[in-house]
C-alpha positions, -999 to +999 in steps of 0.1 A: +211-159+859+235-165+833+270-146+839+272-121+803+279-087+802+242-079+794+229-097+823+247-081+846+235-050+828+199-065+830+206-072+872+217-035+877+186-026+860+166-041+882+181-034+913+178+003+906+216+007+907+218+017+864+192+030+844+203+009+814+172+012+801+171+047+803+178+056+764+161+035+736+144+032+704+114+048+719+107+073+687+077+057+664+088+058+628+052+079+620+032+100+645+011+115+614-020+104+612-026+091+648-055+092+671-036+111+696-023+143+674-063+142+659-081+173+669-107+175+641-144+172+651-151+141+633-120+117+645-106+117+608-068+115+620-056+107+586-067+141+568-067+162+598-028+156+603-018+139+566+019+128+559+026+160+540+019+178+574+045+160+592+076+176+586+060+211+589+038+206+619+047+204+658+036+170+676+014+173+705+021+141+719+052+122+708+079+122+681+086+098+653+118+092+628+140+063+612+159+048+634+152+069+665+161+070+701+149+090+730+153+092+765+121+072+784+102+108+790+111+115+748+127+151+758+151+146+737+152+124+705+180+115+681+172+098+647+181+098+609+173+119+584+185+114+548+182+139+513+192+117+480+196+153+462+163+143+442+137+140+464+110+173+470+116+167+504+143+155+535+139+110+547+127+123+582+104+098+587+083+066+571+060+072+541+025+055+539-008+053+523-036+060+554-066+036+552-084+054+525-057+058+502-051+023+506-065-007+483-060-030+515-057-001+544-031+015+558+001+003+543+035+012+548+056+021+517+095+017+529+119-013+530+129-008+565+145-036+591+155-041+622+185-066+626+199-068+665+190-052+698+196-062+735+171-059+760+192-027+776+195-018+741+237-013+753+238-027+713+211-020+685+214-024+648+186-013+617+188-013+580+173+014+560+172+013+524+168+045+502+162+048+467+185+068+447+164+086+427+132+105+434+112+087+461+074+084+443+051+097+468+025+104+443+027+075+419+022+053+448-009+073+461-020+075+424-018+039+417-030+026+447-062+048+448-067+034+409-067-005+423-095-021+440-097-048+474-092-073+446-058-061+428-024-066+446-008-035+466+015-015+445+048-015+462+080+007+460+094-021+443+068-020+421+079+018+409+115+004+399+130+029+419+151+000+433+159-012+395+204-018+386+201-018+428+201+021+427+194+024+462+213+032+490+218+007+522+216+032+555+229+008+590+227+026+620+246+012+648+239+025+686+267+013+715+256+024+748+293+033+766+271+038+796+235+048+810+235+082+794+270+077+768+257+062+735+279+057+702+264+061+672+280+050+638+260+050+603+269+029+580+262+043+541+267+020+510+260+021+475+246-007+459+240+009+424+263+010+395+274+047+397+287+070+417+253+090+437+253+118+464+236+110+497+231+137+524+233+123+561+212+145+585+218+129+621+195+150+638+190+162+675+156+177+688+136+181+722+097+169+719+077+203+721+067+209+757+068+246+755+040+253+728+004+243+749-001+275+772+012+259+802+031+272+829+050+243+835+048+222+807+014+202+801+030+174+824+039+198+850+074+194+852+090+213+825+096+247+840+114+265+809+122+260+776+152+239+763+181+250+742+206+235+714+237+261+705+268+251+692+300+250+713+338+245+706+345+211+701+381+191+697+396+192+664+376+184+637+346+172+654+316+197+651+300+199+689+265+208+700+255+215+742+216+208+745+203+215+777+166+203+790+153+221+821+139+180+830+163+160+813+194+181+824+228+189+798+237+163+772+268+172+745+262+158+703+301+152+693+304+147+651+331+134+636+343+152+602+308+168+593+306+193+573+281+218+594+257+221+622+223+238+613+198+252+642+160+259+635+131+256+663+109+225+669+078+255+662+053+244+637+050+263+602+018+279+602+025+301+575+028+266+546-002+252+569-025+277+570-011+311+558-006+326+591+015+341+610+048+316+625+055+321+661+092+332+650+117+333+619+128+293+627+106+263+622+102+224+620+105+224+581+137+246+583+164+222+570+141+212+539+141+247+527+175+250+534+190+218+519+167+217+492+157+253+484+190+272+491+172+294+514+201+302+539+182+325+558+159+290+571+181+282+595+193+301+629+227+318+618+232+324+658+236+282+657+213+277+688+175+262+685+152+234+700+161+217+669+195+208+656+211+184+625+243+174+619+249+178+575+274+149+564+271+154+519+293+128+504+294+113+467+294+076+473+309+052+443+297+021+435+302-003+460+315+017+486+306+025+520+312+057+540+309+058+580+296+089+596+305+090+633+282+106+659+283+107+701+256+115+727+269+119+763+255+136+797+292+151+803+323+167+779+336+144+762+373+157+753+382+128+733+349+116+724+358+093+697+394+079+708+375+045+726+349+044+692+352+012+673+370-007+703+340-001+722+314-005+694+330-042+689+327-048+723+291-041+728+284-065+698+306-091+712+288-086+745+252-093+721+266-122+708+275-136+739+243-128+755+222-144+725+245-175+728+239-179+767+198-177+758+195-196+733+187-235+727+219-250+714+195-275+698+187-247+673+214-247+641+231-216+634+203-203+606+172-209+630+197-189+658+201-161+634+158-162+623+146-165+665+177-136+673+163-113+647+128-115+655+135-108+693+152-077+683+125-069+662+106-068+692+129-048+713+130-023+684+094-019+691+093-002+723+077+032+722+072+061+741+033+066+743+013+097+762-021+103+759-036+124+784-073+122+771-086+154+793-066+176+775-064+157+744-105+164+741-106+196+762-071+210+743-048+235+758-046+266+770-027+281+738-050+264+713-077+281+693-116+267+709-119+230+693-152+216+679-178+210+704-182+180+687-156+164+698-170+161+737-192+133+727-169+116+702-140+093+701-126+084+741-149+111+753-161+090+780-124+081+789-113+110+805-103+094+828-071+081+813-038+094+815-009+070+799+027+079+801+048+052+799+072+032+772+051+002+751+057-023+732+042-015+698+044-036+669+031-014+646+048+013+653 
């Protein structure tokens, strides 16, 4: 065993003494449209939960975002959301065409990469990059549904969206202080010619346990129902408590934000399907409040199952702005004094750990291709559950589900009850 930081890491790991392994990108970038958050009669995932569902509607089985983390039983998740002040709706999550809408399938429609990791993930790096003007959900689901197999895919390049390099470059850095102590530091820079506003939505949630009718959860081991509230925090850094009857107490620290706003993970049924909501706070909150003005969206008692941290600057040409972010199990009363020291350290600590594994016969580009594409792999881990019982039965809070759907897709797998963390390449 070679004699690095991260292998030593990697040896507590597996001798059960650190749970470095604990926290990682375990969020999918799209749960919409999945087999597993199906319910229809016929198995048509895509239109029974469609991408413009997504933001509105609760997940049944597992959470998604850009640039996401959870813990390994995805209680609680941490990703990115970003608002350009043009688009109809908040960057929560990826955009795609589904397989119909698709000349060639499902397809993807974001620039999105992932450019270091670790095995303990104690150092993880992704690029996201954002148009500056309004993202073309339409034109690209109009123009793709016009083409045939035949014709090339119609890109978001394609739109010119990305034309004078009027986009925005989004790194998001994660530095793991410790097993349940993680940095986070996102990295904004303009690439256009002008000066453009870019909200920054870090954003802090707990995966719906709660919702299904269950006593305890619908794993059995969720006994109550979490809880986000602001708390008093050292000077100028916004602070947020968020306690998990499972998971335990964990404390968001922001650097210089502007404010905190609280709504419930609780799907909207009233946009959905023009019923009743199961209170005044839902999923889509911070859409309608960012976007729409609507102050009354959000909780003005700052406490939820649900929570963002707002971070609105005007960004010039050129520059870069660094929004500063900190996840711990325990107060933190300086929680940014150690901050870039330590985030240097953990990518010195990559480095050194990529040099001790790798062939010294490899030149320093074919280093950089072989280092990228492991961490694109390590990137990939995601948290997957599926229990199919009650995915085909459904749960006690649910209205009766087609009949239908007892001799359809996985009925005769009932059998199966997955619960673990994946590798998924498509995630």
């Amino acid at each position: 065993m070679q004699n690095t930081a991260e292998h030593h890491r990697l040896i507590e790991y597996r001798n059960r003494k650190a749970n470095w392994k604990k926290w990682g990108p375990y969020l999918s970038e799209r749960s919409w449209g999945t087999v597993r958050e199906d319910y229809s009669a016929d198995g048509s995932a895509w239109d029974y939960f469609p991408h413009d569902h997504a933001r509105s509607k609760a997940y049944r089985w597992g959470e998604d975002g850009i640039a996401g983390i959870s813990d390994r039983y995805q209680y609680l998740c941490f990703a990115l959301a970003l608002w350009n002040g043009k688009d109809p709706i908040i960057k929560e999550r990826l955009f795609g065409l589904t397989g119909s809408e698709g000349n060639h399938g499902e397809d993807v429609k974001e620039y999105y990469f992932y450019l270091d990791s670790t095995p303990t993930h104690s150092y993880m790096k992704m690029l996201y990059k954002y148009p500056q003007a309004e993202f073309p959900y339409s034109e690209l689901l109009a123009e793709n549904a016009r083409r045939d197999h035949l014709d090339f895919e119609y890109e978001l390049l394609d739109t010119g969206k990305f034309q004078q390099n009027r986009y925005f470059d989004v790194f998001v850095e994660y530095a793991k202080v410790d097993v349940d102590d993680i940095l986070t530091k996102i990295t904004v820079t303009n690439r256009g010619p002008q000066t453009a506003p870019c909200h920054v939505l870090p954003t802090l949630w707990f995966r719906n346990t709660w919702s299904w009718g269950y006593d305890n959860g619908p794993m059995g081991d969720v006994p109550g129902k979490p809880l986000s509230r602001q708390i008093e925090g050292p000077a100028e850094i916004l602070a947020v408590e968020a306690e998990h009857p499972a998971a335990g107490k964990y404390f968001l620290y922001a650097a210089h934000a502007d404010e905190l706003l609280f709504t419930e993970n609780e799907t909207n049924f009233a946009r959905l399907n023009h019923s009743a909501n199961n209170g005044p706070y839902v999923k889509d909150a911070f859409h309608h409040y960012l976007i729409d003005g609507k102050t009354d969206a959000v909780n003005p008692n700052r406490k939820g199952t649900k929570c963002a941290v707002l971070f609105s600057a005007d960004i010039g040409p050129g520059e870069s702005k660094i929004f500063r972010l900190r996840l711990a199990n325990a107060v933190q009363p300086a929680p940014f004094e150690d901050y870039n020291r330590i985030i240097d350290q953990r990518l010195a600590e990559a480095d050194e750990f990529y040099a001790a594994i790798q062939s010294p016969g490899l030149n320093a580009e074919e280093k950089q291709v072989q280092r990228q594409a492991l961490s694109g792999m390590l990137w990939t881990k995601q948290f997957f559950y599926y229990n199919i019982e009650q995915w085909i039965n459904g749960d006690p809070a649910m209205k009766p589900l087609p009949e239908a759907r007892r001799k359809g897709r996985n009925h005769e797998w009932e059998h199966l009850n997955n619960f673990d963390i994946i590798s998924m390449p498509d995630k």
